[in-house]
N, C-alpha and C positions, 0 to 999 in steps of 0.2 A: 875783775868784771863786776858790774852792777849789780847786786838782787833784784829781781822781779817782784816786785810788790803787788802783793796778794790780799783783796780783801772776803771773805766766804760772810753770804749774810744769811742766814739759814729762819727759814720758816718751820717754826716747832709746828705747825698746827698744820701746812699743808699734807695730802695725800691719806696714807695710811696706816702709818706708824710712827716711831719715834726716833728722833734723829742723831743720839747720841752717839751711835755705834759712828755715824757719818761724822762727827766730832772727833772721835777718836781715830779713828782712820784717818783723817787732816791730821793732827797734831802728831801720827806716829810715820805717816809717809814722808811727807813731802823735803826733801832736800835742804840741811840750813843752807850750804855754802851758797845755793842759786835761788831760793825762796826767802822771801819776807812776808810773813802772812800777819793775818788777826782773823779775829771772827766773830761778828755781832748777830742779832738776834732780832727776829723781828716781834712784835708786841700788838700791834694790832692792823687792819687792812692801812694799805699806804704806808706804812713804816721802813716797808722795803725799800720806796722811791726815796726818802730823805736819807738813807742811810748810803744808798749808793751817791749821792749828791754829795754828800760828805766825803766819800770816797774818790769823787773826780777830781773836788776841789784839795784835799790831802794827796793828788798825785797817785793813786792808785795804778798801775799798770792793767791790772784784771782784776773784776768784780763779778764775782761768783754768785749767784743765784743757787740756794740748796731748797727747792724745794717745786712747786708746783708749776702750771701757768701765768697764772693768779703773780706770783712770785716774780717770775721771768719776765711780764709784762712787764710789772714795777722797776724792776733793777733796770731792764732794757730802754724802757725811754727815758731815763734817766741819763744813760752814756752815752744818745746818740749826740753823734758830731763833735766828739770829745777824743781825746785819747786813751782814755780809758776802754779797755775790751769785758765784753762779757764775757762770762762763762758759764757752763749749768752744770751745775750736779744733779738731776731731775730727781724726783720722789715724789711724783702727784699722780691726780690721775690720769690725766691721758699724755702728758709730753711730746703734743705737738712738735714741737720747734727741738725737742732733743731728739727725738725721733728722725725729723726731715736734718739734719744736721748729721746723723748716724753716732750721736754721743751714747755711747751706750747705759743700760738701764743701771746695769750693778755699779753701784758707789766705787768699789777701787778703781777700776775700768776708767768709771769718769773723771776719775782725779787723776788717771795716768792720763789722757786726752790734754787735761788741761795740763801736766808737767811738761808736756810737747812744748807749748805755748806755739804752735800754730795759730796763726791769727791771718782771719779778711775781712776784706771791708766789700760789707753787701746792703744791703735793699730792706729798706721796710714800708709802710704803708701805714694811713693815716683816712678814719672815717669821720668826718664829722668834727674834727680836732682831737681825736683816740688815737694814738701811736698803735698799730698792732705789728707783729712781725712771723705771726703763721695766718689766720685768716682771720675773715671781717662775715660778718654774715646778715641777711634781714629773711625773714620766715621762720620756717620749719627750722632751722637751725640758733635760729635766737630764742624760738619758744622754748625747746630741750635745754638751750642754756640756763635759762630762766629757772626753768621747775628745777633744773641738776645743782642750781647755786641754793636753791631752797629746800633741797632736800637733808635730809642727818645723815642719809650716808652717802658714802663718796664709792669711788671706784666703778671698774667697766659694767657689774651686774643692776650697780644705780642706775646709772650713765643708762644700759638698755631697757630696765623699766620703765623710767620716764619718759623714754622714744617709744617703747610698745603700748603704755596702759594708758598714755593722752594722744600719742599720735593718731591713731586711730582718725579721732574727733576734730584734727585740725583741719583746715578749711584754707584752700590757694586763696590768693592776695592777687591783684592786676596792679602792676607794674607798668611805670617807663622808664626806659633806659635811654639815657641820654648821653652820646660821645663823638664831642669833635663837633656838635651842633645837628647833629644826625638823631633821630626821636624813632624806639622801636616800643612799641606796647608790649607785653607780657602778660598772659595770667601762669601766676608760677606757685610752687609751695617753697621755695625758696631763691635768693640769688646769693651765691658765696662768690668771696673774690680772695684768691690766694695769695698771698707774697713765698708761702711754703707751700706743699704738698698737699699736708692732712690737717685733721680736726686735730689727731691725737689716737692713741691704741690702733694705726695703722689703719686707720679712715681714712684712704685718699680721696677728698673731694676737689683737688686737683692736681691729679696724680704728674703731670706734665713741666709743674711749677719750677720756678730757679730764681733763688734771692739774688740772681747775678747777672740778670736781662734787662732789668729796668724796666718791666711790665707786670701786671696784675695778671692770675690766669680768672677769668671767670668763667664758672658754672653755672649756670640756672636751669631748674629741674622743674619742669610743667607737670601736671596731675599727669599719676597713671594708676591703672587699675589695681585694686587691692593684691589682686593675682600675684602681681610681677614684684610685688614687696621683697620677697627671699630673694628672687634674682637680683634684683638693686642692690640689695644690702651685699650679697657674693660680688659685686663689679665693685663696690666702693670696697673693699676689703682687698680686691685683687688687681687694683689701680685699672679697673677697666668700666670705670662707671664714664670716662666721655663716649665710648661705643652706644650707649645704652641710644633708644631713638626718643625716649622723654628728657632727653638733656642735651641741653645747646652751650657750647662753648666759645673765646672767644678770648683774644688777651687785649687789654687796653694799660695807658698811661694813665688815665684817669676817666672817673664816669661821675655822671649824676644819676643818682633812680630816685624817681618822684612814686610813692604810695600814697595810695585814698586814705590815711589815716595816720595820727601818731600811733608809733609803739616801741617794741624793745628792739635791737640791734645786739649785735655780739660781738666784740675786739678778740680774739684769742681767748674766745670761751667766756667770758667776762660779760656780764650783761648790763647793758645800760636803758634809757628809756630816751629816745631820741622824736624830732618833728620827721612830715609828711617829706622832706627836702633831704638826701645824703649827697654827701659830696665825698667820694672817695680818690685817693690819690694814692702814686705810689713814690717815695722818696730816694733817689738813685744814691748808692754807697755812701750810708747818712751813718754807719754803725760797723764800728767794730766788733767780730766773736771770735772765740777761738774756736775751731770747728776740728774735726776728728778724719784727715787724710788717707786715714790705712781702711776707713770703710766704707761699704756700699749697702743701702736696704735694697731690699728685695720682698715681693709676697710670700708671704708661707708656700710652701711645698702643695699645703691638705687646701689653705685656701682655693690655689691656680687651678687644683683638681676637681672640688666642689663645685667652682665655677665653671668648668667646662662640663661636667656632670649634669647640672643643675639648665644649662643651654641648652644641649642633647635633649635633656627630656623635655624642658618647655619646644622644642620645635615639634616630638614626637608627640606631645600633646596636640598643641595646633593643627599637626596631617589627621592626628586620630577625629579632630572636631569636623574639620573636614570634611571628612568620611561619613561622620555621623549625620552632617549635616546633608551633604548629598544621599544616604541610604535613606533618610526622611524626605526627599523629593521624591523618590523612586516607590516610597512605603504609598505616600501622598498618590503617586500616578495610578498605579495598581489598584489602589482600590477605587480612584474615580473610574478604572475602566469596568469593576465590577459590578460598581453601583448601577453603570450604566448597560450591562447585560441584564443586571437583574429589573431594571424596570422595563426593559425589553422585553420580557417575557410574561 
């Protein structure tokens, strides 16, 4: 029987630590008799893409991604429409796409996944000529990319700083969305379009998503009051942010969104600086992975509860303003009726 030719191309610098241990764990697991592996190294950004190019054109069966987004993206548009499969070993920080895939986080786990060599052929999408394969974004969600790729440090406590200490200040954008020749205006603080799930750290911003539909899911989240901030952040946590009534959803083959201005967009977290014109697409079974069969995600437990917690009380809020609001009619009636005895008299 064949070996399975295995190439592992590991980013020392993605995530938050260091990747040796994931080195040695490769070299002490994997199977001689059914694996042929090597393992190269990436050096600086892009490194990742040419090295897996090297590996389609050397015949590679699977090409391993050890390390981030950033990572994944590289190695990923590099295989499609190749024979070549991906694979992730994730260690960044959010693992989108290992996440919506159910590859699990701990290194042995993910190297057992890919010893399966389960492999399909699914869906990716494409902004502006960017290959992405979890989401694409313009707004609020390109600005975070931005500040999180400029920031020193990495991980989910970055990741929310930069959402809480400039979100604040960010400002919706008007919007057209264009599909099929059909023109809808927008003022929105972001529009995301999924080919996966989530952002990444169990963010679904399109929780409904499936790399096997041949359609984009898109999101778009119009302003809402600063109030309901907790509550959004609890539905995107617990895949229930298309309920919310400031987000309109919607799957398409392909769209155009026309904005009043250049600026940044985001491939799978990745930010770039694109014109006022996006042209988004979705690529139907353009890409081989090996994806992980035995699992399913699901919301946290504390999550699902918080959110139901956190709705309770916002409604209990609401009747209580109600209330308040009507017993100030009633404060208001009462005393125009007193004013109007007292000058009676």
């Amino acid at each position: 029987m064949r070996k399975t030719k295995v190439l592992f191309i590991v980013n020392p610098f993605s995530g938050t630590g260091g990747k040796q241990g994931i080195v040695d764990l490769i070299e002490g697991s994997l199977t001689p008799e059914l694996f042929d592996y090597s393992i190269r190294y990436t050096e600086q950004k892009g490194h990742a893409s040419r090295l897996a190019k090297e590996g389609v054109a050397s015949g590679e069966d699977i090409i391993v991604a050890v390390g981030g987004d950033g990572t994944v993206n590289e190695v990923a548009r590099s295989v499609t429409h190749t024979a070549s499969a991906l694979g992730i070993i994730p260690c960044g920080s959010g693992n989108g796409l290992a996440r919506h895939l159910c590859i699990p986080l701990e290194p042995r786990e993910a190297l057992a996944v890919i010893e399966t060599r389960h492999i399909e052929t699914l869906d990716y999408g494409i902004i502006n000529d960017h290959p992405f394969f979890c989401t694409c974004g313009v707004g609020f969600d390109a600005f975070v990319s931005e500040r999180f790729a400029n920031s020193d440090r990495r991980g989910l406590l970055s990741y929310v700083e930069n959402t809480l200490g400039e979100g604040i200040r960010y400002k919706p954008e008007k919007y057209v969305v264009e599909i099929g020749g059909q023109s809808q205006a927008y003022e929105a603080l972001l529009i995301a379009c999924g080919n996966a799930s989530q952002y990444g750290n169990n963010a679904y911003i399109a929780p409904n998503a499936s790399m096997k539909d041949g359609l984009l899911d898109v999101t778009i989240m119009e302003p809402f009051p600063l109030a309901e901030a907790p509550q959004i952040a609890l539905q995107l946590f617990s895949k229930r942010i298309t309920g919310n009534s400031h987000v309109k959803t919607f799957q398409a083959k392909s769209l155009r969104i026309h904005r009043e201005r250049e600026g940044v967009v985001h491939f799978d977290g990745d930010p770039v600086s694109c014109g006022r014109e996006l042209d988004i697409r979705v690529v139907e079974r353009g890409i081989r992975m090996v994806t992980n069969p035995r699992e399913r995600t699901f919301a946290p437990p504390f999550v699902r509860v918080f959110a139901d917690i956190f709705s309770d009380m916002r409604q209990e809020v609401l009747m209580l303003q109600e209330d308040i609001v009507e017993a100030n009619k009633r404060i208001r009636r009462i005393n125009k009726r007193l004013l109007s005895r007292l000058r009676q008299r």
